[in-house]
C-alpha positions in Angstrom: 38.5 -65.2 -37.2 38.4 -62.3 -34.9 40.3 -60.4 -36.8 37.5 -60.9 -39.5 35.0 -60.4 -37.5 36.4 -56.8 -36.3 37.2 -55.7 -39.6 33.1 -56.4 -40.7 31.9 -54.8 -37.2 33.9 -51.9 -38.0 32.6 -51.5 -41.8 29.0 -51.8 -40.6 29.2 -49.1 -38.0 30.9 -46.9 -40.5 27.7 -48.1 -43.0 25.1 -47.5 -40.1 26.7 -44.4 -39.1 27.2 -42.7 -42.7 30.3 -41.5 -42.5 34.0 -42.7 -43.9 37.8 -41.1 -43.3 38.9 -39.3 -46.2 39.5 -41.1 -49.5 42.1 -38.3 -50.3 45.1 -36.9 -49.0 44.1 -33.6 -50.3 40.2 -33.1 -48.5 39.9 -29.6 -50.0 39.7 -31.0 -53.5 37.3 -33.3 -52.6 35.4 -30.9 -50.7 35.1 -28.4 -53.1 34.2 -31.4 -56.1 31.4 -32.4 -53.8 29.4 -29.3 -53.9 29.3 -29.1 -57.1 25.5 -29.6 -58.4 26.7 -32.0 -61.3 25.4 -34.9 -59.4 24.8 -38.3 -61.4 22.8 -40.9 -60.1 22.9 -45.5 -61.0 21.2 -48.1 -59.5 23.3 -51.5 -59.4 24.2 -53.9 -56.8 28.1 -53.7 -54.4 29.8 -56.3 -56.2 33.0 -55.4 -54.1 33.9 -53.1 -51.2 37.8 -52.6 -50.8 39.8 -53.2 -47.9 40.0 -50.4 -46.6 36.3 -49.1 -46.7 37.2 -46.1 -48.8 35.5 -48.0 -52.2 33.5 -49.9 -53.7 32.2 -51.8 -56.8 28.5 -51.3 -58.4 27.2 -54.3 -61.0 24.9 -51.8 -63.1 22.5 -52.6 -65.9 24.6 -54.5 -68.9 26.6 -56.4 -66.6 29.0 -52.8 -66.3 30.9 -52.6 -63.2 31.4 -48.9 -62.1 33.9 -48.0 -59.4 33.3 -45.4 -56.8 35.5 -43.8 -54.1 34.6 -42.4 -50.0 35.4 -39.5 -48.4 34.4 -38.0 -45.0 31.4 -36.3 -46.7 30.0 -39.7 -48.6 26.5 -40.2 -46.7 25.1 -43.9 -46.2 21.8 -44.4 -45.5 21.2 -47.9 -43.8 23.3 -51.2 -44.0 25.7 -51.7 -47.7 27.0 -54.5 -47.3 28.3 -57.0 -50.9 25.4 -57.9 -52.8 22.9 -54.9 -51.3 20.8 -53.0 -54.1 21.6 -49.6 -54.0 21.4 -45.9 -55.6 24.4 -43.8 -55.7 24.8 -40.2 -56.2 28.1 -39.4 -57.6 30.3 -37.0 -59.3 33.1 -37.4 -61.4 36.3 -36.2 -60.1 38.3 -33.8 -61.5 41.1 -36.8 -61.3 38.3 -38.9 -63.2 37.3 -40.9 -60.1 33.5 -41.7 -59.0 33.3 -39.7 -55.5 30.1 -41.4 -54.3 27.7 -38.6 -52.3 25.3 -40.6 -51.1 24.7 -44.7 -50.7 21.2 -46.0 -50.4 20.4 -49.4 -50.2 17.2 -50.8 -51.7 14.5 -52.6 -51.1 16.4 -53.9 -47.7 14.2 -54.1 -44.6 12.0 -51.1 -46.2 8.4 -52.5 -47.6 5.7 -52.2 -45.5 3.7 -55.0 -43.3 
C-alpha cells in the first residue's frame, strides 16, 4: 500500500511539476526532434500511463488508441492522471515514436464560477 501510494505521489509531482527524466538513452536525438516545428496536435482521454512515467496511452476519436513517449523537455500543464481529457502536441520520431511536447488536461478544475 505504501509502496502504491509513493509510486502515485511521485507521478503527480512529476504531472504538477511538468517535467519527466529522459525517455531516451540518447537526449540529443530527442532534443534536436523536439524543435522541430512539425508539431501535431489530438484530443483523447489517458487510457494508460506506464510504469515508469516515461508514457502513456490516449483513447482518441474512433475508439483509436495512440501511444506517446516523455522526455525531460515534455511540458504538463496541470494534473494527468488515467481517465483525464487532454490535448497533446507531438511529433513523430525519427524512430517512429509519438514524443509528446506538451500535455494539457481538459476541462479539469478550469470552468469558471
Amino acid at each position: 500500500m505504501k509502496r502504491k501510494f509513493l509510486a502515485y505521489a511521485s507521478f503527480a509531482v512529476l504531472m504538477v511539476l511538468g517535467t519527466s527524466m529522459g525517455a531516451y538513452p540518447a537526449s540529443a536525438q530527442s532534443e534536436s526532434n523536439q524543435q522541430s516545428t512539425d508539431a501535431k496536435s489530438v484530443s483523447g482521454k489517458v487510457a494508460a500511463i506506464g510504469s515508469d512515467h516515461k508514457s502513456f496511452s490516449l483513447e482518441v476519436s474512433g475508439g483509436n488508441t495512440m501511444q506517446f513517449v516523455l522526455d525531460e523537455k515534455t511540458q504538463v500543464q496541470g494534473k494527468v492522471s488515467t481517465g483525464t481529457s487532454a490535448t497533446v502536441q507531438y511529433q513523430t520520431t525519427q524512430d517512429g515514436k509519438n514524443l509528446a511536447l506538451t500535455i494539457a488536461p481538459q476541462g479539469t478544475d478550469q470552468s469558471p464560477q
